[in-house]
The first five atom37 places (N, CA, C, CB, O) and aatype in JSON, in Angstrom:
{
  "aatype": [20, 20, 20, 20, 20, 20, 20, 20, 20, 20, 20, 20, 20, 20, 20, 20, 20, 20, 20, 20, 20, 20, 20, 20, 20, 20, 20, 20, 20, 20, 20, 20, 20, 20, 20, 20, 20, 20, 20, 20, 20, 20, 20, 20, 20, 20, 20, 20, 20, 20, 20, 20, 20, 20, 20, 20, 20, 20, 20, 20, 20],
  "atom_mask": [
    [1, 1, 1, 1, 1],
    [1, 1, 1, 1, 1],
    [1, 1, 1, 1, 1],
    [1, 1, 1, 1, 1],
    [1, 1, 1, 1, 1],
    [1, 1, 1, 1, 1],
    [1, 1, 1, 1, 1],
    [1, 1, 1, 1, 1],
    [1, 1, 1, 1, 1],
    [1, 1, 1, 1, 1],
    [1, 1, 1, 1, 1],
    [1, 1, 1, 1, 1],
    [1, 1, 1, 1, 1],
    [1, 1, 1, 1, 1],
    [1, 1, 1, 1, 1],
    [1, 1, 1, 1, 1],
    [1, 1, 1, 1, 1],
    [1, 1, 1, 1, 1],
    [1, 1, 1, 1, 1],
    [1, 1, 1, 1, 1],
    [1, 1, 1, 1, 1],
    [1, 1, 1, 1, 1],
    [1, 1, 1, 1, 1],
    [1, 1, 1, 1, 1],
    [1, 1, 1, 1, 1],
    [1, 1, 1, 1, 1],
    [1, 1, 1, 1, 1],
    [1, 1, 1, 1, 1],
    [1, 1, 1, 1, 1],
    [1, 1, 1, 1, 1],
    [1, 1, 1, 1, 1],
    [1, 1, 1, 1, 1],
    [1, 1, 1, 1, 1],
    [1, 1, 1, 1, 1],
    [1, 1, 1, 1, 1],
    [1, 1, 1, 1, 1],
    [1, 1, 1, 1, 1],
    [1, 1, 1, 1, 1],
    [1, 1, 1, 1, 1],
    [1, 1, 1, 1, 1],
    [1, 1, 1, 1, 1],
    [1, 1, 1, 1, 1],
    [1, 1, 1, 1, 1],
    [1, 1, 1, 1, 1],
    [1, 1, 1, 1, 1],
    [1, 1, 1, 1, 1],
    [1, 1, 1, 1, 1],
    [1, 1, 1, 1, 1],
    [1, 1, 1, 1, 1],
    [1, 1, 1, 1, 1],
    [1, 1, 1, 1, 1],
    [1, 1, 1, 1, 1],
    [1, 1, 1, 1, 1],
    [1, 1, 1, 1, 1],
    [1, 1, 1, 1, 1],
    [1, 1, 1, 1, 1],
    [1, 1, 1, 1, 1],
    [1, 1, 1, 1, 1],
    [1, 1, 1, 1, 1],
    [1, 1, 1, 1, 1],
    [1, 1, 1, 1, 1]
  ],
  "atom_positions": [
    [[-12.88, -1.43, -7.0], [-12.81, -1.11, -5.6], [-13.9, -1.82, -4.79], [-12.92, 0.38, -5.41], [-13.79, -1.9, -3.57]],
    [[-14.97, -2.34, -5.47], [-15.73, -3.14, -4.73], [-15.46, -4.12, -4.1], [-16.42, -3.46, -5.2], [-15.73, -4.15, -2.9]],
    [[-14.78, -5.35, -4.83], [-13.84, -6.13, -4.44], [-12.92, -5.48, -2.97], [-12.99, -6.34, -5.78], [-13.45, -5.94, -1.96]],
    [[-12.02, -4.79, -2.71], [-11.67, -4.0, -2.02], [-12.64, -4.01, -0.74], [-11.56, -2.89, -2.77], [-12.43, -4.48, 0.38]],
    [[-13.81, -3.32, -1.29], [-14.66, -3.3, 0.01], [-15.31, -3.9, 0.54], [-15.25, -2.72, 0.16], [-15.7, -3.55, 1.65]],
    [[-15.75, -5.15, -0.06], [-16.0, -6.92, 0.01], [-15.1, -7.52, 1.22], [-15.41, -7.81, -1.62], [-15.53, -7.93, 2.3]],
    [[-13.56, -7.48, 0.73], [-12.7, -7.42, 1.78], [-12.74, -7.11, 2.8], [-12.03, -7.02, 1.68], [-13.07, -7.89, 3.7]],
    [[-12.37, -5.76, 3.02], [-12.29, -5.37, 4.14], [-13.92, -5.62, 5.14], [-11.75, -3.91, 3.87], [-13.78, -5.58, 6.37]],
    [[-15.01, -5.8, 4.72], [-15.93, -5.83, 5.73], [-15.75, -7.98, 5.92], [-17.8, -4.89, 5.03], [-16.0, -8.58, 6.97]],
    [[-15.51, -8.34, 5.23], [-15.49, -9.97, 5.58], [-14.3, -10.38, 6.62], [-15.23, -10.93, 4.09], [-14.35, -11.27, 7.47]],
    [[-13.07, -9.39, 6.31], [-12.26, -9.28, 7.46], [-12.71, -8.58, 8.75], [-11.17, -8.69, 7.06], [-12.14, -8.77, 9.82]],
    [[-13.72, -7.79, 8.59], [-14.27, -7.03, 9.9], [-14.86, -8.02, 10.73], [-15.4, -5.9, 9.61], [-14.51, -7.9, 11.91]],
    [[-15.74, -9.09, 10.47], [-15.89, -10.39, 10.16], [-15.13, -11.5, 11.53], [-15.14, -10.5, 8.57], [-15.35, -11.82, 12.7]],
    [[-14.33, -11.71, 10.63], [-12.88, -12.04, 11.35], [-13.11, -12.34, 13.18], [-11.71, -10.44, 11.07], [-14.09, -11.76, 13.65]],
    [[-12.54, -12.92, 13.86], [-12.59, -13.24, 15.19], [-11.59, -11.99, 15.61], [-12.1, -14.89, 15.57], [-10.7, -11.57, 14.87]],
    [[-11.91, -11.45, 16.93], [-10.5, -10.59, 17.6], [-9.04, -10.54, 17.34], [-10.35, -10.91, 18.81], [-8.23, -9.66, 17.02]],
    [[-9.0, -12.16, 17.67], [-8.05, -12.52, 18.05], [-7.19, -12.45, 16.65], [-8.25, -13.73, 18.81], [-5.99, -12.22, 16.77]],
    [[-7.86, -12.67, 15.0], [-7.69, -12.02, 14.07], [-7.01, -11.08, 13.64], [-8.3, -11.83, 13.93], [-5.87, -11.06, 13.16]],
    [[-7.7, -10.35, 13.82], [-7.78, -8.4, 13.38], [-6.13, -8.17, 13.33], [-8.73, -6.99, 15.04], [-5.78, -7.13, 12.77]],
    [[-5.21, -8.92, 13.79], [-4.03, -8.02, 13.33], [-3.16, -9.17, 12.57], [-3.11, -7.19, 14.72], [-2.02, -8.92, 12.19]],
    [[-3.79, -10.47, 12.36], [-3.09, -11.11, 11.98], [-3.56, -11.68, 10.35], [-2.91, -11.94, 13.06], [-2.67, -11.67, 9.5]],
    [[-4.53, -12.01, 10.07], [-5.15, -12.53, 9.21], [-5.89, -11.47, 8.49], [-5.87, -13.5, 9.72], [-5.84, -10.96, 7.37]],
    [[-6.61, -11.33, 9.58], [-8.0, -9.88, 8.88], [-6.64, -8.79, 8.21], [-9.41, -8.56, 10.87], [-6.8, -8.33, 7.08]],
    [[-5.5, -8.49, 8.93], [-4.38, -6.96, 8.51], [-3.93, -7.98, 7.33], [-2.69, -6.21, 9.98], [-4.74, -7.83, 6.41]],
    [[-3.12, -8.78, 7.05], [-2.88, -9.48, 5.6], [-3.92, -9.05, 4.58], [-2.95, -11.14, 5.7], [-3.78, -8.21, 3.69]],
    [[-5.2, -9.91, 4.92], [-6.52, -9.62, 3.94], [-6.27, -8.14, 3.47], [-8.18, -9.76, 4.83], [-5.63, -7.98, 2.43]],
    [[-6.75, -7.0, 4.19], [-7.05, -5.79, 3.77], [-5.29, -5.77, 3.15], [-7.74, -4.58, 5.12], [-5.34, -5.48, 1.95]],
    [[-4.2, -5.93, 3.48], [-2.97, -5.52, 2.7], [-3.51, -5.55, 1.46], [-1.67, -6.39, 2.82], [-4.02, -4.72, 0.7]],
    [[-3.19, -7.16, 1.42], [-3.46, -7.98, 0.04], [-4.62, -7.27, -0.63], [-3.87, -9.65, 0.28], [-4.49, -7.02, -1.83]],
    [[-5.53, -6.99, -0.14], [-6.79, -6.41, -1.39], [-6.65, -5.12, -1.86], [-8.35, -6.32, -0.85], [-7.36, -4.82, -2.82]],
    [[-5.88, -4.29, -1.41], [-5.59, -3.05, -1.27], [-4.27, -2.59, -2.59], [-5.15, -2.93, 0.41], [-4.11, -1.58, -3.27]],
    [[-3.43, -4.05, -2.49], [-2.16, -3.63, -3.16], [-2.81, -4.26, -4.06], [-0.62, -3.97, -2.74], [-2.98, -3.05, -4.25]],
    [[-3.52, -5.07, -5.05], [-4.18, -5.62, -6.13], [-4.1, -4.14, -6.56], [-5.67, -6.52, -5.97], [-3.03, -3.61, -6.86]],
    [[-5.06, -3.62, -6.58], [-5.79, -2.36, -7.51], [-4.57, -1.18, -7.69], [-7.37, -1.56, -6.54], [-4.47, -0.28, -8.52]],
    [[-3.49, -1.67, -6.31], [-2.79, -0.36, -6.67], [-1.65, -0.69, -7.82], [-2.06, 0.34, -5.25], [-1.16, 0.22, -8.48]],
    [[-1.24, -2.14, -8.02], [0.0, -2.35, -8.69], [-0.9, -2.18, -10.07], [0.96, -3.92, -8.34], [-0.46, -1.3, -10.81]],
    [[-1.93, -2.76, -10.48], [-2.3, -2.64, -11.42], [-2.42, -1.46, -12.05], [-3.05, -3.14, -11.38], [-1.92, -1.4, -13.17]],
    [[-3.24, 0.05, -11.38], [-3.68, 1.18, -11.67], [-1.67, 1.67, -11.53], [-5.18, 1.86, -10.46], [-1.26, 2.27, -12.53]],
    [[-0.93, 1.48, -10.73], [0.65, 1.47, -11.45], [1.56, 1.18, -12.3], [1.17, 1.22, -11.14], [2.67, 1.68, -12.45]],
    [[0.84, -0.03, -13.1], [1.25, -0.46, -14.33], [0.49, 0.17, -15.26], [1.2, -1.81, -14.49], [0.92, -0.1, -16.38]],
    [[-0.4, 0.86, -15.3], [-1.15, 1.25, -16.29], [-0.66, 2.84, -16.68], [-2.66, 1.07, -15.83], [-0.59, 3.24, -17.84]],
    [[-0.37, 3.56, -15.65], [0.15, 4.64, -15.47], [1.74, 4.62, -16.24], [0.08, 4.85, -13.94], [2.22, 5.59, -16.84]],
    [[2.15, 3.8, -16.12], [3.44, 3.62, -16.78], [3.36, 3.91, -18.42], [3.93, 2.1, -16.48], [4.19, 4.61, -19.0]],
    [[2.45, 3.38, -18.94], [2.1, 3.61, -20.4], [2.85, 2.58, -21.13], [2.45, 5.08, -20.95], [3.48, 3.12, -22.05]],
    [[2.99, 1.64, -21.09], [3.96, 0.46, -21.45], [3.2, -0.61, -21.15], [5.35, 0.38, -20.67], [2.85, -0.76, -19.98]],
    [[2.77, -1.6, -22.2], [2.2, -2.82, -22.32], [3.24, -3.81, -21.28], [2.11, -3.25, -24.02], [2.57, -4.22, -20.33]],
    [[4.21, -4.13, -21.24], [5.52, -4.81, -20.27], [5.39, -4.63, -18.86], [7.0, -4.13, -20.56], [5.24, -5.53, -18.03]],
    [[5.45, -3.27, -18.63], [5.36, -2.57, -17.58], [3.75, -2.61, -16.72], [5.82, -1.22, -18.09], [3.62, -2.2, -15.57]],
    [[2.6, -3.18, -17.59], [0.96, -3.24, -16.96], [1.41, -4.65, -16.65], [-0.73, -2.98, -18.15], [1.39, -5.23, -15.56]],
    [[1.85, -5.1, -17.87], [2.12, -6.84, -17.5], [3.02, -7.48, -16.39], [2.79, -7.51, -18.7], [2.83, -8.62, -15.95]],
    [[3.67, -6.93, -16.13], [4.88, -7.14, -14.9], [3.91, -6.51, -13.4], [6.73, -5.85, -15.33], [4.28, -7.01, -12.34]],
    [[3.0, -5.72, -13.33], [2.74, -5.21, -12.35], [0.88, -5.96, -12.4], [3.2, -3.45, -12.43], [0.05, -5.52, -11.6]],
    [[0.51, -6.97, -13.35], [-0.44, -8.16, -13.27], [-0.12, -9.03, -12.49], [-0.66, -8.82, -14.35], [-0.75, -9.29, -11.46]],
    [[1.09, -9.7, -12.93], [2.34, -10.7, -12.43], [2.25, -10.17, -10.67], [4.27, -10.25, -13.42], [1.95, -11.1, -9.92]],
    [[2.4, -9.29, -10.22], [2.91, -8.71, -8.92], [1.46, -9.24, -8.38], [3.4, -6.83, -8.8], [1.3, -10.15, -7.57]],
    [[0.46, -8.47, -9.01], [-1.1, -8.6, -8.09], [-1.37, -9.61, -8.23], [-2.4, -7.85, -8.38], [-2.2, -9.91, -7.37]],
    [[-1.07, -10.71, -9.1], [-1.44, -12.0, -9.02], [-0.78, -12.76, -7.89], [-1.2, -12.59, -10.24], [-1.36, -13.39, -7.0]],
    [[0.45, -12.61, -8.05], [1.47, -13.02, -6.46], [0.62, -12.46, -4.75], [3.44, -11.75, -6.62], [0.63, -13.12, -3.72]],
    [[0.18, -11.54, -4.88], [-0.54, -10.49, -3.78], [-2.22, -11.35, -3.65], [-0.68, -8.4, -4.61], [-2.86, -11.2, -2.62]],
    [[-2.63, -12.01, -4.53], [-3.77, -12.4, -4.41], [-4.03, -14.02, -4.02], [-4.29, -11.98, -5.56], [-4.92, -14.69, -3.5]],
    [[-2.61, -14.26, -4.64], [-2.74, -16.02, -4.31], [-2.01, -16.06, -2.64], [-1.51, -17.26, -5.78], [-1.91, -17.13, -2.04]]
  ]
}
């Protein structure tokens, strides 16, 4: 979650004119990382952590 909160203050950052375009992507994107992952893990299925890596990796690039 640090990462996470790294984010969101470097998007705080951000110019005005920003804040709903670039800076709102950023915080998406950092936000859904930790959640697909901590959702694949919950699943209890090695396939199922791995398919939802795959997702946060797509979300990060």
């Amino acid at each position: 979650m640090v990462l996470v909160e790294q984010i969101h203050a470097i998007a705080f950052l951000l110019p005005v004119e920003e804040r709903y375009g670039l800076a709102g992507q950023m915080r998406r994107a950092a936000t859904s990382v930790p959640s697909n992952v901590a959702e694949g893990h919950a699943r209890g299925e090695a396939r199922d952590l791995a398919r939802f890596f795959v997702c946060s990796a797509r979300f990060d690039s």
